[in-house]
C-alpha positions in Angstrom: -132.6 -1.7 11.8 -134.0 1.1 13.8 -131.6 1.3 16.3 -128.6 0.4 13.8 -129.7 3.8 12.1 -130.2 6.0 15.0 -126.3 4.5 15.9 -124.8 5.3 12.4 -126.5 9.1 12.9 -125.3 9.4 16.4 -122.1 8.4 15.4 -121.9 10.7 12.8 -122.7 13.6 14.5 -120.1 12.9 16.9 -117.4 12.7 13.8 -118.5 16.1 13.1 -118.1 17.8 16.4 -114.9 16.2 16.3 -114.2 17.5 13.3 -115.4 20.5 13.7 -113.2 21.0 16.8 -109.9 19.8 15.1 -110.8 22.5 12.5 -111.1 25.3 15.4 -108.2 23.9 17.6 -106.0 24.4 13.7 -107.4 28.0 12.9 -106.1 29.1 16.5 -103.0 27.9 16.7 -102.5 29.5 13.3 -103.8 32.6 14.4 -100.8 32.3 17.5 -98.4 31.0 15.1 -98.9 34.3 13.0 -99.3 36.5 15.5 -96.4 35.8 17.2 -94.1 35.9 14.2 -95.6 38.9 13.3 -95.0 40.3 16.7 -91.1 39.0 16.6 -90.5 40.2 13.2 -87.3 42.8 13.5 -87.3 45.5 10.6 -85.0 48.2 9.6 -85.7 51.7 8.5 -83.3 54.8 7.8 -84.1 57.2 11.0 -83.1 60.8 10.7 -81.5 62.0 14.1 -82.8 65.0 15.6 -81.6 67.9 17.5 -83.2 67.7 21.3 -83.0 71.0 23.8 -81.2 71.5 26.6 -84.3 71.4 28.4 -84.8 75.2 28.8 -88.1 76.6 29.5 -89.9 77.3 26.2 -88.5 73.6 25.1 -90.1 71.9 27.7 -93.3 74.2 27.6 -94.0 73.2 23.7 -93.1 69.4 24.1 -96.0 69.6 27.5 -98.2 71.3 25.1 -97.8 68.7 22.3 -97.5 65.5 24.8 -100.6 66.7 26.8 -103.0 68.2 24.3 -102.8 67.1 20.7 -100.9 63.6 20.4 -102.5 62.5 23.2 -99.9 60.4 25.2 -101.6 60.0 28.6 -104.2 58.1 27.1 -102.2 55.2 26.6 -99.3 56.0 29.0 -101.6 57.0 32.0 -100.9 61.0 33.5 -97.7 60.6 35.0 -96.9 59.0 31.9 -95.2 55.9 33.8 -97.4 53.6 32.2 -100.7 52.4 31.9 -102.9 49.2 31.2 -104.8 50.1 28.3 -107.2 46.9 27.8 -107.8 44.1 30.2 -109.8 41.6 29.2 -109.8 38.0 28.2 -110.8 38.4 24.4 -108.7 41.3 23.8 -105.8 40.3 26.1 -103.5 42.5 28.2 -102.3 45.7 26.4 -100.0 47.7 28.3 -98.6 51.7 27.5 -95.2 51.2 28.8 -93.4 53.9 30.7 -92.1 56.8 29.4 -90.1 58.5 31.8 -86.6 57.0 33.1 -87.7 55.9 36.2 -86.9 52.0 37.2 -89.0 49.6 35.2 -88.6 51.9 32.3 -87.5 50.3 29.1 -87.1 53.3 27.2 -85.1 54.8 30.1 -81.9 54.8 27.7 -83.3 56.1 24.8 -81.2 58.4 22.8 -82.8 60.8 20.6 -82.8 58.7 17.4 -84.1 55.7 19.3 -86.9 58.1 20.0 -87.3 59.1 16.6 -87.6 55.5 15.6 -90.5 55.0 17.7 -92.5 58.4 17.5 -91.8 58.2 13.5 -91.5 54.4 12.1 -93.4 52.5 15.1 -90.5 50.5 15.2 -88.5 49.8 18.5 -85.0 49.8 19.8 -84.9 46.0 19.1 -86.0 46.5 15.7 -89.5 44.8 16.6 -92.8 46.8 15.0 -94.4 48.6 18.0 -98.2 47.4 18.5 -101.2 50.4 19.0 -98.4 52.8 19.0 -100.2 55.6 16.9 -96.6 56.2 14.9 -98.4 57.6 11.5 -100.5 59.8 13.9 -97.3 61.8 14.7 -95.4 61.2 11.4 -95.8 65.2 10.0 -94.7 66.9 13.2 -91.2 68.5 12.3 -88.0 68.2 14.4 -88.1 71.3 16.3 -91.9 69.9 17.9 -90.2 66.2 17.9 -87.0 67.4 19.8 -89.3 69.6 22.3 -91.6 66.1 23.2 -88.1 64.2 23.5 -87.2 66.7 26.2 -90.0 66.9 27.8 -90.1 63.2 28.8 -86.5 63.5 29.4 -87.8 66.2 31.7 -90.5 64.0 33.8 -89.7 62.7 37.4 -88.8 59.4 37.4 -91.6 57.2 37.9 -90.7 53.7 39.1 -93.0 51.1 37.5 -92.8 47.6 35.5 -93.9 47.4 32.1 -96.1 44.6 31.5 -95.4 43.0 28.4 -98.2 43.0 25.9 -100.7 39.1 26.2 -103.1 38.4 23.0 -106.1 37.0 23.7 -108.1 34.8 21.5 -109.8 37.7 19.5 -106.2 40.0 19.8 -104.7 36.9 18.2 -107.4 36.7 15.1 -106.6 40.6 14.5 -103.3 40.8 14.6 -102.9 38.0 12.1 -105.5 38.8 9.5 -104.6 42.2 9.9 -107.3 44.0 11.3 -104.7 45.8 13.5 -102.2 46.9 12.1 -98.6 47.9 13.0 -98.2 51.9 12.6 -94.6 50.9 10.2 -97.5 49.5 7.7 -99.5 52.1 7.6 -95.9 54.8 7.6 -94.6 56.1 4.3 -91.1 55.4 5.7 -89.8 58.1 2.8 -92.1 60.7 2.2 -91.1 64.3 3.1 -92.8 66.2 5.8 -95.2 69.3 5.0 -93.5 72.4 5.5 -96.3 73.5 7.9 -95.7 76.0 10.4 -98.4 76.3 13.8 -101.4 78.5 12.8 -104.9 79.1 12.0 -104.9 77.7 8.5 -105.9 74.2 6.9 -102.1 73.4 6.3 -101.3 73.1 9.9 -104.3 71.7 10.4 -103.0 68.6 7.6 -100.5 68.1 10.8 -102.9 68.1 13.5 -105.4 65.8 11.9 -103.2 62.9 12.8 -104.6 62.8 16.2 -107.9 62.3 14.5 -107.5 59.6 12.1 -106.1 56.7 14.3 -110.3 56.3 15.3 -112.0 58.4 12.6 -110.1 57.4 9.7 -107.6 59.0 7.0 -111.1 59.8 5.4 -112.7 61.0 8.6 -116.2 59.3 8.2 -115.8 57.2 11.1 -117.2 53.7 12.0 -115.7 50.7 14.3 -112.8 51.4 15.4 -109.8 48.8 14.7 -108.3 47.0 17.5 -110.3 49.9 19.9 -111.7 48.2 23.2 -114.8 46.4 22.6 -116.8 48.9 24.9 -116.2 52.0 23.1 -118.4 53.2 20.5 -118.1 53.9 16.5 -116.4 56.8 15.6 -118.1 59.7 14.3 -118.1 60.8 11.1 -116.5 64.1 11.4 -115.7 65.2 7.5 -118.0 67.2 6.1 -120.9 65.6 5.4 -124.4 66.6 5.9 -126.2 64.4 6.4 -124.3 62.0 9.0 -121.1 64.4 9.1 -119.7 67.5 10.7 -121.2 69.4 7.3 -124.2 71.5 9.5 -122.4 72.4 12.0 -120.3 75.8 12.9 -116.7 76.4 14.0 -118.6 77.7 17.7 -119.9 73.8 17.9 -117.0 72.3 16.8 -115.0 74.1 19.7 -118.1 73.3 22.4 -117.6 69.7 20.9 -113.5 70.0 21.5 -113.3 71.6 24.8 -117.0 71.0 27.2 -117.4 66.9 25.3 -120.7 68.4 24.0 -122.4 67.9 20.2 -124.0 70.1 18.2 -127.7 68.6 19.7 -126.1 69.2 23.3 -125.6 65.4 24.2 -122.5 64.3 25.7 -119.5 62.5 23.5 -118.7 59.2 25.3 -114.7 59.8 27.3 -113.5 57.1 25.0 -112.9 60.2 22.6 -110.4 62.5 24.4 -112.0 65.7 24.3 -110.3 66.2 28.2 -106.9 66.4 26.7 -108.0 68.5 23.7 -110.0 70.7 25.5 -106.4 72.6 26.4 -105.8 72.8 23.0 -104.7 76.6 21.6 -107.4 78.3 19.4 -105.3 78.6 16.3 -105.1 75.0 16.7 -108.5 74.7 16.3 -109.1 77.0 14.1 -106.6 74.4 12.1 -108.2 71.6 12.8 -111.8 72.8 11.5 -110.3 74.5 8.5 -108.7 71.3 7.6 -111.8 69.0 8.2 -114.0 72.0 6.1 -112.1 71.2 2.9 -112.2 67.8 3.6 -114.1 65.4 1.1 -117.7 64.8 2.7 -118.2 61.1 3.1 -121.5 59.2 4.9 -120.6 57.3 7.9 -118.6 54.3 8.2 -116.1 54.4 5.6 -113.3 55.3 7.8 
């Protein structure tokens, strides 16, 4: 009878792992299943053209500016902008920032300017497919004069000749994407809502601009915390609205700026790379001076809420 038990247990047990596997082998190929439809899905939004330069001098000298130091293209796109791997690893998958210029291997090569407009405003592509960790809502407030000076400016770059690798879930990219812990920028877009009437300057307006470089990994409420869909390496997010006690609420504008341009915090220790202070460490002082006006009448919030 002894061993007739121990067999039923055994026996059970192995049911279970079974079972248990069966359930796990059905939650992931849901989690491809809806990832990859979501992934093919084709939308369509109404995309106002806009007036590019000729590529004269100042043109080309604001749309650096913008490209370089506050949307903060090379990060994904690499510094000759002709594309970059972005995350490599087998949870995460293969992310890829494809090339920007109209070198060979470029898909964006024959971009007109509303194509671009498509992408930089509704994170939506040529083919109509949502564009994945393309920080469209980061740059939706930027007018068409700053819009049309970035589109000439890549139309500006030397060709750089280099494949785009096309974007590979992994396991835990998969799960994200379909529960929809990362989410396409065209969710996140109000696809109708008019653009502030900001122009560049010192004051918390502009700064209302500006702070969508800021909010992709901080938050629209600036308080920080894990970032979505960021590589599993980097750290939270700071809180940087005004809060005292975990916030930027103590510190002064001089700190702010040492934080911006030398990667230093208000206690002197470094800020880990995976926040870009490099590329906004060129940024103008009225800029700043936007920026920090912006984030002082923000709501303070503790840490974490994003």
């Amino acid at each position: 009878m002894g061993e007739k038990k121990k067999g039923g247990i055994v026996r059970k047990l192995m049911f279970g792992v079974v079972g248990l596997f069966g359930l796990f082998a059905c939650a992931f190929a849901g989690m491809h299943f809806v990832s990859a439809s979501k992934l093919a899905q084709t939308v369509e939004v109404e995309v106002a053209d806009i007036k590019v330069p000729d590529g004269s001098g100042s043109a080309i000298e604001r749309g650096k500016y913008l490209v370089d130091h506050l949307m903060g293209c090379k990060e994904c796109h690499g510094d000759d902008l002709g594309g970059k791997v972005i995350m490599d690893n087998g949870a995460m998958g293969l992310w890829y920032g494809p090339n920007l210029t109209t070198g060979k291997g470029s898909k964006l090569a024959d971009y007109s300017s509303k194509d671009w407009m498509r992408a930089l405003r509704h994170g939506v592509g040529k083919d109509g497919r949502r564009l994945l960790l393309m920080p469209s809502d980061d740059y939706v407030n930027f007018g068409d004069e700053d819009m049309g000076a970035v589109v000439a400016y890549f139309r500006s770059l030397p060709a750089v000749e280099r494949e785009d690798k096309p974007l590979s879930l992994g396991p835990i990219g998969k799960m994200l994407v379909a529960t929809g812990q990362i989410q396409f920028a065209h969710e996140k877009i109000d696809h109708k809502a008019k653009r502030p009437d900001a122009k560049p300057g010192p004051t918390k307006e502009w700064g209302a601009v500006l702070i969508g470089s800021c909010t992709g990994c901080h938050g629209t409420g600036l308080s920080g915390g894990k970032i979505p869909g960021g590589d599993p390496k980097w750290p939270e997010a700071a809180n940087i609205s005004p809060d005292k006690e975990t916030g930027l609420g103590q510190w002064s504008y001089e700190e702010f700026v040492k934080a911006m341009r030398e990667g230093k915090r208000k206690d002197g220790s470094a800020i880990n790379e995976a926040m870009p202070w490099k590329a906004y460490a060129g940024m103008k002082d009225d800029d700043l001076k936007a920026l920090w006006e912006y984030i002082k009448a923000a709501p303070a919030k503790a840490k974490g809420g994003r």
